[in-house]
GURO-256114 format. One line per 5 residues: number of its first residue (from 1); for each residue x, y, z of N, C-alpha, C. Coordinates in pm, whole numbers, plus 50000, padded with zeros to 5 digits. Each point is the difference from the previous one (the first is absolute). Layout:
<rs>
NUM	X Y Z X Y Z X Y Z; ...;
</rs>
This chain:
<rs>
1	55789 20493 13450 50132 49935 50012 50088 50085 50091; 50046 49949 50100 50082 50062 50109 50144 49972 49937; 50126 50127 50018 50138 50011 49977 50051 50018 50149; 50103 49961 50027 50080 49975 50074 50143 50102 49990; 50034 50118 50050 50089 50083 49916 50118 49975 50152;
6	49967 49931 50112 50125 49965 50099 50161 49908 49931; 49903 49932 49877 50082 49888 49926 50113 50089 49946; 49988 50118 49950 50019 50072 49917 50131 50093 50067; 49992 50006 50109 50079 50116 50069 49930 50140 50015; 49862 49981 49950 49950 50134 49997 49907 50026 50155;
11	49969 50110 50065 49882 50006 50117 49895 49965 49904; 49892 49940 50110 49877 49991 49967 49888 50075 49945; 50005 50148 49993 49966 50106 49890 50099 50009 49953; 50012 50058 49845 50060 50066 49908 49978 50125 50028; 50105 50115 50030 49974 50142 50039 50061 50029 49865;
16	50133 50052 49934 50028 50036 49923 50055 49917 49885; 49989 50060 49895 50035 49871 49855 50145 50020 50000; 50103 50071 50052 50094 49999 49975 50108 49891 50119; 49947 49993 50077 49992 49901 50126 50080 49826 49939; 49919 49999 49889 49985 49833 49959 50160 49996 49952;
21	50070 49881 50049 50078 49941 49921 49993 49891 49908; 50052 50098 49878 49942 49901 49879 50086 49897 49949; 50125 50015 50024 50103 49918 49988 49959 49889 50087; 49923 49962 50128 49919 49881 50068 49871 49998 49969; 49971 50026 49937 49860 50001 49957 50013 49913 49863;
26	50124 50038 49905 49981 49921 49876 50086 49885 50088; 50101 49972 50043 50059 49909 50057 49849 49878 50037; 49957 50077 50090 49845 49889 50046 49961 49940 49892; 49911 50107 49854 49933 49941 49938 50080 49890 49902; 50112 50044 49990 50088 49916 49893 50010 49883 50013;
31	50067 49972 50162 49989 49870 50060 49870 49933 50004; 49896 50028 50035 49896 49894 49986 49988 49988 49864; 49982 50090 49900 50027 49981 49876 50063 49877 49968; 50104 50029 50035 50118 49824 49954 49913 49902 50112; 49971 49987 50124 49938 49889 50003 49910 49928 49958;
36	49901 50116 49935 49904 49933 49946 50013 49935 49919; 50114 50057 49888 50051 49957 49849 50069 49860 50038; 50052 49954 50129 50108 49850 50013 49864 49932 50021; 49870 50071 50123 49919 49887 50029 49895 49927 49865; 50037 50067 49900 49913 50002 49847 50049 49886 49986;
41	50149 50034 49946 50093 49885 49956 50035 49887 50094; 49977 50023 50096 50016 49847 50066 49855 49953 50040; 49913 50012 49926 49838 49999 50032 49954 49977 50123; 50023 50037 50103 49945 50031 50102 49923 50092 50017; 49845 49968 49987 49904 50065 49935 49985 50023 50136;
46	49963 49953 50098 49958 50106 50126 50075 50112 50029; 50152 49939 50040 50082 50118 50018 49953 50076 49883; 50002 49994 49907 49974 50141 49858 49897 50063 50026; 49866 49954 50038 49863 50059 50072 50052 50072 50107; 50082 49950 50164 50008 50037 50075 50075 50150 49958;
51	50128 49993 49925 50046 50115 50009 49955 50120 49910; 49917 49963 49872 49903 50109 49941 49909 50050 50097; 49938 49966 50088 49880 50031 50110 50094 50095 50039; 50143 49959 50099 50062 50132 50014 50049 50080 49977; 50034 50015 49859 50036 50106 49902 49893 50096 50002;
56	49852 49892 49980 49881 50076 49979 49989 50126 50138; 50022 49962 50081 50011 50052 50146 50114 50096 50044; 50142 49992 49924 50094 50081 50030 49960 50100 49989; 50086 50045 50108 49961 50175 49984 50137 50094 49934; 50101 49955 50044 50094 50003 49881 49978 49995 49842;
61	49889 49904 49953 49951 49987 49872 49874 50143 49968; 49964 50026 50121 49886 50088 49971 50073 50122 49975; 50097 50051 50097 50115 50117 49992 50032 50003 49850; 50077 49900 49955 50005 49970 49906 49954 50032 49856; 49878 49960 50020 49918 50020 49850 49925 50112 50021;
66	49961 50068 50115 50011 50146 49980 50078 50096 49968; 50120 50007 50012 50108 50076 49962 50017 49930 49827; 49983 49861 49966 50007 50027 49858 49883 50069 49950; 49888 49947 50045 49849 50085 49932 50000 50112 50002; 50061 50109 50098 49966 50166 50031 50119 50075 50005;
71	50117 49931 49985 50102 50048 49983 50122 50001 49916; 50036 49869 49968 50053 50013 49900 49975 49938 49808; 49859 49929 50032 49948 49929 49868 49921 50131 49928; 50077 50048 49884 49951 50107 49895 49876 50041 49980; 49910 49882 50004 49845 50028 50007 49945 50026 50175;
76	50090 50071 50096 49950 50089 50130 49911 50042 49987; 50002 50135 49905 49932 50112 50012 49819 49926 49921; 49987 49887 49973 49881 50022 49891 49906 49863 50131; 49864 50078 50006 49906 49939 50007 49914 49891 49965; 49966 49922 50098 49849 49945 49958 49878 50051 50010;
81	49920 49911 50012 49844 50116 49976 49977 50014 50108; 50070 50016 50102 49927 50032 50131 50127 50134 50034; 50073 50068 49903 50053 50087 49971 50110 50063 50101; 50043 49848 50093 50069 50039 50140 50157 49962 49942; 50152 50078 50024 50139 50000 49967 50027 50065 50142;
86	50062 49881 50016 50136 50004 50157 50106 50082 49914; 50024 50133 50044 50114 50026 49960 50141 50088 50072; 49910 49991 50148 50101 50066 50110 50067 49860 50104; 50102 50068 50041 50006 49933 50092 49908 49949 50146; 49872 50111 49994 49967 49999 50158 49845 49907 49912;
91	49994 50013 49915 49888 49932 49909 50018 49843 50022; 50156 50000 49944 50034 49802 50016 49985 49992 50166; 50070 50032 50082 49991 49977 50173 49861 49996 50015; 49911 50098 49996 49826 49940 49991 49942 49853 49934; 50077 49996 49885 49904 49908 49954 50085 49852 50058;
96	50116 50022 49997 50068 49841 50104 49928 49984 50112; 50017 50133 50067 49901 49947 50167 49914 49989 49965; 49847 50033 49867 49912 49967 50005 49923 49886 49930; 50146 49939 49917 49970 49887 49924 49917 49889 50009; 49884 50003 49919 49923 49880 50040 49951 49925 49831;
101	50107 50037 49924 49980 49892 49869 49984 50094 49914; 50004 49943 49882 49900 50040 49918 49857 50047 49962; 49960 50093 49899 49840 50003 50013 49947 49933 49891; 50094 49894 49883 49898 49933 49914 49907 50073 49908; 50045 50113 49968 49905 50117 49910 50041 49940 49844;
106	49895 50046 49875 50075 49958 49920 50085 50145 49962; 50113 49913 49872 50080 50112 49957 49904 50120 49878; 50115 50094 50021 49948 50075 49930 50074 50012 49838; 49938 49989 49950 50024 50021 49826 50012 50078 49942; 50129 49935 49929 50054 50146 49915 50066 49984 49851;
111	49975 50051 49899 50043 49958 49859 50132 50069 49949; 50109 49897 49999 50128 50127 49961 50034 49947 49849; 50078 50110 49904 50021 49930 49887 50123 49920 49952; 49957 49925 49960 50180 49943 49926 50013 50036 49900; 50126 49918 49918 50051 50004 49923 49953 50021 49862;
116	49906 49917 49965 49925 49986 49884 49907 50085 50004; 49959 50103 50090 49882 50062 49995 49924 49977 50059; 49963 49926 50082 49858 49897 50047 50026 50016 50182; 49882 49958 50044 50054 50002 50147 49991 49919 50057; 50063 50022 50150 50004 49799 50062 49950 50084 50151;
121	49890 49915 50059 49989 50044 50114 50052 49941 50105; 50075 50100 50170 50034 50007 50068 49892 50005 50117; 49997 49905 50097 49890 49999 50133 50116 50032 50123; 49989 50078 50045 50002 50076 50101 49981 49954 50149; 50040 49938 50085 49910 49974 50135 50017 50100 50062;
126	49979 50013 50170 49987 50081 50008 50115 49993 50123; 50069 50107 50068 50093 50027 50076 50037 49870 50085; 49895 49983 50053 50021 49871 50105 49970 49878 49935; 49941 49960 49885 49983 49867 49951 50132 50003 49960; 50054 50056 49918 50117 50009 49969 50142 49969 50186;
131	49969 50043 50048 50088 49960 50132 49983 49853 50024; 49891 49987 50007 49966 49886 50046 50041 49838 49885; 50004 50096 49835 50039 49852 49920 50117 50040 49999; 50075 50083 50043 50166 49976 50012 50033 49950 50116; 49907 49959 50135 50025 49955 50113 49979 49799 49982;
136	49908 49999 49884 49946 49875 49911 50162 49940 49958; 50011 50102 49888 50141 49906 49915 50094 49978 50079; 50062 50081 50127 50099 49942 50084 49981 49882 50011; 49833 49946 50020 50040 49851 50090 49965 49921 49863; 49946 49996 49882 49949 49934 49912 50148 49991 49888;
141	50092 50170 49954 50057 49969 49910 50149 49882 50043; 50024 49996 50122 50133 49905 49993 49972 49838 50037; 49856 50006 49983 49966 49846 49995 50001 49969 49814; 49944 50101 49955 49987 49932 49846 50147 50073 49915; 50106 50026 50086 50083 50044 49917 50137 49862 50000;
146	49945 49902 50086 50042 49887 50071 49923 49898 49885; 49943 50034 49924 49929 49900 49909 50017 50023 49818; 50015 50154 50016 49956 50047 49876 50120 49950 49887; 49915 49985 49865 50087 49930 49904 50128 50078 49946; 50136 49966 49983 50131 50021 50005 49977 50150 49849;
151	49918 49999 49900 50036 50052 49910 49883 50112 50031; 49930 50025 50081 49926 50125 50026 50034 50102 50112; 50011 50088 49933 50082 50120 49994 49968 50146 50043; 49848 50043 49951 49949 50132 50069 49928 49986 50123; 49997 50123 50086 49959 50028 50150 50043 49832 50038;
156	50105 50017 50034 50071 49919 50097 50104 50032 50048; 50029 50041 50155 50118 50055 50075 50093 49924 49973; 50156 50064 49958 50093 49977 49943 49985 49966 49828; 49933 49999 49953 49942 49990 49830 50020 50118 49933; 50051 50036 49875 49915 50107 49954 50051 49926 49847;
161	49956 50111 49875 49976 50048 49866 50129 49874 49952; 50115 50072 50064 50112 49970 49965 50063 49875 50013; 49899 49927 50110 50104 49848 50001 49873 49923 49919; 49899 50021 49935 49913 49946 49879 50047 50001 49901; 50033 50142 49965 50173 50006 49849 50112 49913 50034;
166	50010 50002 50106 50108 49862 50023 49977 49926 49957; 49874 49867 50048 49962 49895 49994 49986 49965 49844; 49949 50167 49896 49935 50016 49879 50121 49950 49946; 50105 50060 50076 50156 49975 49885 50061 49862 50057; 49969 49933 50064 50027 49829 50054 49942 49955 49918;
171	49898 50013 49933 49919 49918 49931 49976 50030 49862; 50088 50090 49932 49997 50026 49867 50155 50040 49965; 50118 49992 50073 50129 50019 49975 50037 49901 49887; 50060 49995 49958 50098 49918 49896 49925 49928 49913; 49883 49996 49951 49921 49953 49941 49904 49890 50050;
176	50006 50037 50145 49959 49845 50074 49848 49969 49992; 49895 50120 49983 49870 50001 50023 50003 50117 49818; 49938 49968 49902 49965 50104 49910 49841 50046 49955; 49899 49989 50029 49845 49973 50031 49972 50065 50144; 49902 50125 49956 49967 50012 50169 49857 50058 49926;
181	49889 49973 50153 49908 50024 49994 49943 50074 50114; 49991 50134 49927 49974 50108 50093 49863 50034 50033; 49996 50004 50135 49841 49985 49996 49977 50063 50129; 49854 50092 49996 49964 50040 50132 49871 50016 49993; 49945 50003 50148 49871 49967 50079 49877 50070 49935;
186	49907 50035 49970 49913 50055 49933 49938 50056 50130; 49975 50121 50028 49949 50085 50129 50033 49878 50165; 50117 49983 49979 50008 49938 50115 49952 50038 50177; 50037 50070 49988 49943 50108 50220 49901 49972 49928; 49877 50074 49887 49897 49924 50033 49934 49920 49955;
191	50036 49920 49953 49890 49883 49974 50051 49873 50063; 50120 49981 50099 49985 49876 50073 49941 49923 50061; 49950 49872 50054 49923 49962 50046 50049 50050 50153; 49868 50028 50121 50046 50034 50157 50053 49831 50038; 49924 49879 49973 49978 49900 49989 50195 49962 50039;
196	50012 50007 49832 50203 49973 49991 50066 50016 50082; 49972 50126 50092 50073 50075 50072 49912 49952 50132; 49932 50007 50057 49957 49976 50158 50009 49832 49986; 50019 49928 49955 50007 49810 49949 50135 50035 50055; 50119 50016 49968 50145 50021 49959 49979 50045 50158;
201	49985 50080 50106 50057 50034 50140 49896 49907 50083; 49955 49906 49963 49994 49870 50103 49972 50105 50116; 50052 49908 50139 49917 50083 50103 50096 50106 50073; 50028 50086 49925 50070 50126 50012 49921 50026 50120; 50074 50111 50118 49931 50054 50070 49986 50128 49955;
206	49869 50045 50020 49913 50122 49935 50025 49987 49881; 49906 49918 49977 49985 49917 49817 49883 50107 49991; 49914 50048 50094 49888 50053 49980 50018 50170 49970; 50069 50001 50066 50039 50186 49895 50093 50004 49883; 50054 49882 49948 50046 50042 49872 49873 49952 49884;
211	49893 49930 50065 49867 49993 49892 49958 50132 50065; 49934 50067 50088 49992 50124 49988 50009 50083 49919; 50132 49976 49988 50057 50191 49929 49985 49947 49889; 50010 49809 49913 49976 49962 49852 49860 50087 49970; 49874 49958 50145 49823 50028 49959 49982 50117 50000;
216	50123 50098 50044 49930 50143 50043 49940 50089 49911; 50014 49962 49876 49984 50127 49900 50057 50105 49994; 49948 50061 49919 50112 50129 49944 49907 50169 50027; 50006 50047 50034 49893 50178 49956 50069 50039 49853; 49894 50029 49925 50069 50059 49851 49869 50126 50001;
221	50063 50108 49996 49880 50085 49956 49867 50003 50146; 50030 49968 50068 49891 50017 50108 49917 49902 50030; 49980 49874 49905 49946 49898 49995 50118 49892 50027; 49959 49837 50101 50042 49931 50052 49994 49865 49817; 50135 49945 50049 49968 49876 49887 50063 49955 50071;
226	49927 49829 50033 50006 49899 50060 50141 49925 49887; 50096 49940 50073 50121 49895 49981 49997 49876 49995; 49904 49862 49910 50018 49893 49957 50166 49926 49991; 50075 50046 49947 50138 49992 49948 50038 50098 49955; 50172 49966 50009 50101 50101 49995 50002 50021 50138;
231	50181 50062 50030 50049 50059 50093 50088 50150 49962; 49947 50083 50090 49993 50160 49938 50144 50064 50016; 49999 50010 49940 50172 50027 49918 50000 50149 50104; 50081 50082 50061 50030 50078 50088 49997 49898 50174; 49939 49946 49993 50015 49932 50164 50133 49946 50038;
236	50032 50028 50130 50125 49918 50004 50020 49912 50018; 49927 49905 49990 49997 49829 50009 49976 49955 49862; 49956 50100 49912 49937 49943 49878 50119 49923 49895; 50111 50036 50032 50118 49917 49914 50026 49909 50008; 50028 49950 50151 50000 49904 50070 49930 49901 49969;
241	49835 50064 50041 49868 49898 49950 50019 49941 49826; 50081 50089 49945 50000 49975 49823 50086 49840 50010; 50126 50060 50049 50104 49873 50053 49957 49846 49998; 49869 50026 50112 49939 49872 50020 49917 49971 49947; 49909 50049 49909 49982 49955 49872 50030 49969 49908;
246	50096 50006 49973 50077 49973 49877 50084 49869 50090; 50027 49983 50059 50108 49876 50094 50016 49904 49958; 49991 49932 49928 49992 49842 49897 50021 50025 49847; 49983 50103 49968 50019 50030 49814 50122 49960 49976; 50127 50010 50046 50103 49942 49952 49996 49848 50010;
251	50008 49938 50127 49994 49865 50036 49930 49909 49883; 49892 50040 49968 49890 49976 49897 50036 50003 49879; 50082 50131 49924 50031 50008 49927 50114 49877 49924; 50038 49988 50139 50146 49929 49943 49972 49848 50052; 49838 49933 50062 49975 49873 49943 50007 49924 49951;
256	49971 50006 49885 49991 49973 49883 50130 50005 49927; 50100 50097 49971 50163 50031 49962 50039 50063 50097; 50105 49991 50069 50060 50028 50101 50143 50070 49945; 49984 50024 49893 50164 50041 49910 49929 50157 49977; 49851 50022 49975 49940 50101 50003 50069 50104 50076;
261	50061 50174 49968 50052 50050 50138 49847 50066 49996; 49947 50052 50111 49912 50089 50066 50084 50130 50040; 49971 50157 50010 50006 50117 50081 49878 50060 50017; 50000 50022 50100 49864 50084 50036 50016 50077 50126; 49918 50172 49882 50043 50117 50087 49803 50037 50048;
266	50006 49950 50108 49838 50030 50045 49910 49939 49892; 49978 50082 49900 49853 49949 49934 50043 49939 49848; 50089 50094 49980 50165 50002 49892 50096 49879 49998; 49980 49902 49900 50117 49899 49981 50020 49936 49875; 50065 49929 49984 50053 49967 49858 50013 49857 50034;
271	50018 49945 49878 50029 49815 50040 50127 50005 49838; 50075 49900 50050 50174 49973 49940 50001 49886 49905; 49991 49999 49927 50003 49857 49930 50129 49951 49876; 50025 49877 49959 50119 50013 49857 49910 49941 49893; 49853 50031 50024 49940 49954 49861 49871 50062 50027;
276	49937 50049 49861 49856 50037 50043 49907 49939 50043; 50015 49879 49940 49863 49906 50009 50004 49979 50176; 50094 49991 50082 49943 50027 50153 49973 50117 50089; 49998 50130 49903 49941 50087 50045 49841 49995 49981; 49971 49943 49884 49837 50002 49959 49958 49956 50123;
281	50038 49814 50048 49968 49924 50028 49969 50019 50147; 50078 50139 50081 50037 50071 50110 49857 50125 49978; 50042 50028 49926 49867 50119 49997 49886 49986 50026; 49942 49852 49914 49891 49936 50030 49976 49975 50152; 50111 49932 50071 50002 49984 50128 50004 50101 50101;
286	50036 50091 49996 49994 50131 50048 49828 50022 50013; 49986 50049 49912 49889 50052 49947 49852 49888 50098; 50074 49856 50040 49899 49932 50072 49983 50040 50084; 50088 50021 50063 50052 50037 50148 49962 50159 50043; 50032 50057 49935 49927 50149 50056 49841 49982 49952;
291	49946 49940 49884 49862 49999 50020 49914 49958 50125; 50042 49903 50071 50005 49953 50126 49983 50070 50091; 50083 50136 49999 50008 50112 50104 49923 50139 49956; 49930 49984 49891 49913 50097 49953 50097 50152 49883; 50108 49866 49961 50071 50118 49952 49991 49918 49826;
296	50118 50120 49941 50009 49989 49876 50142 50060 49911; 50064 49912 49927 50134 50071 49947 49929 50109 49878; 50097 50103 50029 49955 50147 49897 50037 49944 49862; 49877 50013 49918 50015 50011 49876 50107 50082 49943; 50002 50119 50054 50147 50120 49902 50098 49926 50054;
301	50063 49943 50106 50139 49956 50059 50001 49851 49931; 49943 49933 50012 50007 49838 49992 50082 49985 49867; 50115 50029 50004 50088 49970 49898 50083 49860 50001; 50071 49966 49871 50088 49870 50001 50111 50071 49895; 50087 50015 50070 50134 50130 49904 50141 49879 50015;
306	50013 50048 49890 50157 49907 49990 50111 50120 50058; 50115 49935 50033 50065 50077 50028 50092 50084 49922; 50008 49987 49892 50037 50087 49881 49881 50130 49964; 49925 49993 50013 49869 50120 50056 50028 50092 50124; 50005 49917 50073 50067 50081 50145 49894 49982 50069;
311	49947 50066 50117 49849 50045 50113 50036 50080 50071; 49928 50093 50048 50006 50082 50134 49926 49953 50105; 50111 50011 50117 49928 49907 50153 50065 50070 50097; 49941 50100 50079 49978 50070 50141 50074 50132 49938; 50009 50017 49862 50028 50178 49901 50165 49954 49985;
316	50044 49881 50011 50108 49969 49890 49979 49892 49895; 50062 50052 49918 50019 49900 49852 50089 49929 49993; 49963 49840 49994 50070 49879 49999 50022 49952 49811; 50117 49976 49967 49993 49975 49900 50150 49933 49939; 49962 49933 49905 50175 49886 49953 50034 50047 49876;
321	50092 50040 50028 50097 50070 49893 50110 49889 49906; 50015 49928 49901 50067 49962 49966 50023 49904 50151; 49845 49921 50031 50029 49890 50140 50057 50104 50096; 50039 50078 50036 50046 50075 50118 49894 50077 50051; 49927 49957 50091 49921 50056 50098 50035 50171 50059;
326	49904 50085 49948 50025 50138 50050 49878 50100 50074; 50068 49995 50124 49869 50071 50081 50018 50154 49999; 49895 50088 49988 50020 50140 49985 49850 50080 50040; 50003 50064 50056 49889 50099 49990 49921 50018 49907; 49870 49973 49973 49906 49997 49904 49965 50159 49975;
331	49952 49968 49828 50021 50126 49936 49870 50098 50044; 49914 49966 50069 49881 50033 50057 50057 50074 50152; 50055 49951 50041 50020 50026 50186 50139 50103 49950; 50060 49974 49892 50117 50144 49982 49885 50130 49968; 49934 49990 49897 49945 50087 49916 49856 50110 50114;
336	49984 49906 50096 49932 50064 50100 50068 50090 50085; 50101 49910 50025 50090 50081 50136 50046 50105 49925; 50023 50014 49875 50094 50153 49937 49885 50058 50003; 49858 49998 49984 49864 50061 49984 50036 50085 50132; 50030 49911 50129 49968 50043 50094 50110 50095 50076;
341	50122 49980 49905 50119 50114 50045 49918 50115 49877; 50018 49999 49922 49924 50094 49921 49931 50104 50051; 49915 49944 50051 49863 50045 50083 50059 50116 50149;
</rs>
């Protein structure tokens, strides 16, 4: 894939990294950004092809997602299995002038612990796969952020934690919703179907390296394991890819009752109801619908709590006090954090 860096204001080599103006560089990527996101919404599916191809191609975008990959995204310093970290300046200027993609390696595996004791594994790509799926979501995330359903909430630019507690307190204020059913994904990153997710980007351009990096497998221990399903939780496309799997669970949900509220934080969501008997009736339906995609609601979460009980959802506690709705920091996410001033 040939870049074009005249577009850019830059000479045709890159000599020094300090050279680049980044204030036109995000200016570039931002703007095609928004075009892509109007050509979504006004379905003009060629124009939307035409201008992802050149996102795919900016070299502004490539500038770009190198300086987030090697410079300022926290996980810089850590490897894939081919054990290579950009971490100078004269390192990034090499690898722009010598950019020729990705290498499609699989990630490398790694077991960290949580909360409960137990561990959740992290896949790793490797320096440049990683460049290359943040050079991906430029042109892929502002087409599906032009689609995505109104009440989902994690890894989505401009989204976070906090406007889901919003939505949580729209929909359980004044006694309006008292029934919620809290429920989350049972090993979601991995056990999704690749299927859900490569169906869902239609004829994306370079549809064929985001099945890639799904088939690549993982290194654990020195030995290779081949990737059926699931998408590997450390990649930087992998949230994204979650996004579009999940893309219809609300719509669906609220079929059938449409008074139903939905929130959903990535894999994490709850459903709103003013009577139990349409939470059952929702659960069941749920429960169709991710079987479909090779998934499954968690037995420990799959709750149906009145609101005089209370729930915890994204480490605050929702709960009706004498009917008065009160949101607060859950007694779990206080009792850690003093662990951790303690400490």
């Amino acid at each position: 894939m040939s870049y074009n860096s005249t577009t850019n204001g830059l000479i045709k080599t890159l000599e020094y990294w300090n050279q680049i103006n980044w204030r036109q560089i995000n200016k570039a990527v931002r703007n095609l950004r928004q075009r892509i996101l109007i050509a979504r919404k006004n379905g003009d599916w060629r124009k939307l092809r035409n201008l992802q191809k050149l996102m795919q191609r900016s070299y502004a975008n490539l500038l770009l997602s190198v300086r987030k990959i090697t410079h300022t995204n926290k996980g810089k310093a850590t490897a894939g299995i081919d054990k290579e970290v950009i971490n100078t300046p004269e390192q990034r200027v090499k690898l722009v002038n010598d950019w020729s993609g990705g290498n499609q390696k699989p990630t490398k595996r790694v077991m960290i612990p949580k909360d409960n004791g137990k561990k959740r594994p992290i896949s790793i790509p490797t320096v440049r796969d990683r460049i290359e799926q943040a050079i991906i979501v430029n042109s892929l995330e502002p087409e599906w952020s032009a689609v995505f359903e109104p009440n989902s909430y994690g890894f989505r630019p401009g989204r976070s934690c906090q406007d889901a507690i919003g939505q949580t307190y729209l929909r359980l204020q004044s006694g309006r919703d008292i029934w919620v059913l809290e429920a989350d994904i049972q090993g979601f990153f991995d056990n999704i179907a690749h299927e859900s997710i490569l169906n869902q980007l239609g004829n994306f351009p370079r549809r064929d390296l985001i099945k890639g990096w799904l088939k690549a497998g993982f290194i654990l221990k020195g030995k290779h394991n081949p990737t059926d399903k699931g998408t590997p939780q450390g990649g930087v496309c992998s949230p994204l890819l979650a996004n579009i799997g999940l893309h219809g669970l609300e719509v669906y949900i609220k079929s059938t009752n449409p008074k139903l509220g939905v929130v959903r934080y990535a894999d994490d969501f709850i459903v709103t109801a003013k009577d139990k008997a349409s939470l059952e009736n929702a659960q069941n339906q749920i429960q169709q619908w991710l079987s479909e995609r090779g998934l499954n609601l968690s037995a420990k979460k799959k709750l149906i709590t009145s609101m005089e009980d209370g729930f915890d959802f994204l480490g605050f506690n929702h709960r009706h006090y004498n009917g008065k709705l009160l949101i607060k920091p859950s007694k779990k996410k206080v009792l850690d954090f003093c662990k951790r001033i303690g400490q």
